[in-house]
C-alpha positions as CSV (number, residue, x, y, z in Angstrom):
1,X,119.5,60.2,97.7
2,X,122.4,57.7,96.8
3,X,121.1,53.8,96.4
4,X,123.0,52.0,99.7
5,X,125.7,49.4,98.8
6,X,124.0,45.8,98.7
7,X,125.0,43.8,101.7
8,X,127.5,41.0,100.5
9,X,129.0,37.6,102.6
10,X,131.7,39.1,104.8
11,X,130.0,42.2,105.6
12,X,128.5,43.6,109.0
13,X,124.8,42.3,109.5
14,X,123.3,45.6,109.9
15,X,122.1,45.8,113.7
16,X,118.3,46.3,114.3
17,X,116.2,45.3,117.3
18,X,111.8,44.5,116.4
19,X,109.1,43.2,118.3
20,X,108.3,40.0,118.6
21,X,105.1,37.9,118.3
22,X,105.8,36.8,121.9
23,X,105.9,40.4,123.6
24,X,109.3,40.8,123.6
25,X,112.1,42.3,121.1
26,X,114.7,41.0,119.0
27,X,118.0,42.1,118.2
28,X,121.5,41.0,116.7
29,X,123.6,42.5,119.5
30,X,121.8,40.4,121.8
31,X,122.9,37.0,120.1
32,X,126.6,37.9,119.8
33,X,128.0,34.5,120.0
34,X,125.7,32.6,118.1
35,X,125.2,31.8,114.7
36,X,122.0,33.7,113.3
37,X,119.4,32.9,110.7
38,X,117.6,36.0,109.4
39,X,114.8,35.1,107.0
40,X,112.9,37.7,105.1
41,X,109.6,36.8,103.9
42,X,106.7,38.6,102.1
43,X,103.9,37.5,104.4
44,X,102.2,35.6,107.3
45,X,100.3,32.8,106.2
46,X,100.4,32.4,102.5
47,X,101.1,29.1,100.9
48,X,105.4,29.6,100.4
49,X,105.7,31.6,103.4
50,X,103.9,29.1,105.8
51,X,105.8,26.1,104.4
52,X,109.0,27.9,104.8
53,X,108.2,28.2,108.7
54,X,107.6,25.0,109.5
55,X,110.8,23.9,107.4
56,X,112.6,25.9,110.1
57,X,110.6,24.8,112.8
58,X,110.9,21.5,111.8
59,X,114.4,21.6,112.2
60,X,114.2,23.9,114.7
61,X,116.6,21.5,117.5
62,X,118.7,21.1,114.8
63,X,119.3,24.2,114.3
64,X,119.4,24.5,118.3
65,X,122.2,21.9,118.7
66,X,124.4,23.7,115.8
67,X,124.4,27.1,118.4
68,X,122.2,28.7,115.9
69,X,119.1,31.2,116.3
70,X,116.3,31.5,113.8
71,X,114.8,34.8,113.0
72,X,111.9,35.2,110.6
73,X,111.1,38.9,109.2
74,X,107.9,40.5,107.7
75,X,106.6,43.6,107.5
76,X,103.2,42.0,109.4
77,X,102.0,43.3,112.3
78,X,103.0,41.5,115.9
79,X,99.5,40.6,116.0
80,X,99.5,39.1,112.7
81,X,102.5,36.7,113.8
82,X,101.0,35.6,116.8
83,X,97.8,34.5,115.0
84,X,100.6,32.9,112.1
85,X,102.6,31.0,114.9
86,X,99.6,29.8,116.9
87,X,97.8,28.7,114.6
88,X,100.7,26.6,112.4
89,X,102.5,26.0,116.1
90,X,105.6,27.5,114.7
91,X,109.1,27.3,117.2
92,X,110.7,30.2,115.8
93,X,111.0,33.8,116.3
94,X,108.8,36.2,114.3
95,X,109.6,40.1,114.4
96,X,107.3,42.5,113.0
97,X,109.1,44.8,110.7
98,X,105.9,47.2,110.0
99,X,107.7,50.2,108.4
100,X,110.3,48.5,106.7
101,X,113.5,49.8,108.2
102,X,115.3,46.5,108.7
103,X,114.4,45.1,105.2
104,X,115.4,48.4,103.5
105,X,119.2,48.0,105.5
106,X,119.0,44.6,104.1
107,X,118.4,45.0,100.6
108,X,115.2,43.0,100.4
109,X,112.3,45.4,100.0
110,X,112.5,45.9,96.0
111,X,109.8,46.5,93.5
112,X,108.3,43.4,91.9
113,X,106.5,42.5,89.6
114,X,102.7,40.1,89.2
115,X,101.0,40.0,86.2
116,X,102.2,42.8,84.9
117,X,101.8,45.0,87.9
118,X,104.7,46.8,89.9
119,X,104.7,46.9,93.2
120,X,107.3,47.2,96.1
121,X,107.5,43.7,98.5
122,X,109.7,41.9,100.2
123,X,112.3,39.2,98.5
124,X,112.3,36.2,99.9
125,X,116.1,35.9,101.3
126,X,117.7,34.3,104.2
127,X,121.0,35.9,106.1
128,X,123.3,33.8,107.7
129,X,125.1,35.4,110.5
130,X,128.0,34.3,112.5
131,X,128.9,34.9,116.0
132,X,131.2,37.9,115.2
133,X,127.8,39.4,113.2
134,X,129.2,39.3,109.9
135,X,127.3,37.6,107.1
136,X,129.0,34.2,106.4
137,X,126.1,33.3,103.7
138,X,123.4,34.5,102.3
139,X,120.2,33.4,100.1
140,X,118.6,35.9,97.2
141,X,115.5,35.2,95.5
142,X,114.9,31.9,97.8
143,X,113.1,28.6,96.7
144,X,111.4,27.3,99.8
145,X,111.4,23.5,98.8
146,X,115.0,22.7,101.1
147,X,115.9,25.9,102.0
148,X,115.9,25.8,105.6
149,X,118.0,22.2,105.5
150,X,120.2,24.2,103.0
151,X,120.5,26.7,105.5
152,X,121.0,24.2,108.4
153,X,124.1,22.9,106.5
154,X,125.7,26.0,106.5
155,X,124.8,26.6,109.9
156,X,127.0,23.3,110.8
157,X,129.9,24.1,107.7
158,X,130.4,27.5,110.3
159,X,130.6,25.2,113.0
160,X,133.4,23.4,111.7
């Protein structure tokens, strides 16, 4: 089995449609139009993952007012973000990815590495796509600490 290409800036977003933490389903096709933030994230509430939420939903009518949608991504279960949203009161999407399909097309579930121990995970990256769904930017290997107002200014750079 051949190693996929790694998705670059001008590519196609790859297409995918998960569950939600609210009942419904999410999917790029169905935000054609608008800009897109697709963050990838190893897992619901743990210290860097949390904090990177609430930067987003923090900025969350920002990002609103810039046309922009924010998706965040882990391979938790639906039930698992609806305890991780309630309980931090978080204003953006969560979508379950529980077998790992959408971060495998994106290049983010990789092996890492913890005190000596391998193990496959998810890398912390954000994808930011624009109303045609190509990737206009995207974020390896992320720092939380002003990421999502990082993000937010590329957001309104596309805008202009």
């Amino acid at each position: 089995m051949t190693e996929a290409r790694p998705i670059t800036e001008g590519d196609p977003a790859p297409d995918f449609s998960l569950p939600t933490a609210d009942g419904d389903a999410v999917s790029l096709r169905e935000h054609r139009g608008k800009a897109v933030v697709l963050y990838f994230y190893p897992k619901d509430d743990t210290s860097g993952c949390t904090r990177e939420a609430k930067d987003f939903t923090c900025l969350r009518a920002a990002f609103d007012a810039s046309g922009a949608v924010v998706v965040g991504v882990s391979p938790d279960s639906v039930a698992s973000h609806r305890t991780f949203g309630e309980k931090h009161d978080l204003a953006v999407t969560l979508a379950a990815d529980e077998d790992k399909a959408v971060a495998r097309r994106y290049g983010v579930w990789v092996e890492k590495s913890m005190y000596g121990r391998k193990y496959m995970g998810v890398e912390r990256a954000t994808f930011l796509v624009d109303a045609k769904g190509r990737v206009a930017r995207l974020w390896r290997k992320v720092k939380v600490p002003g990421h999502a107002e990082e993000v937010l200014a590329a957001v309104r750079a596309l805008r202009s």
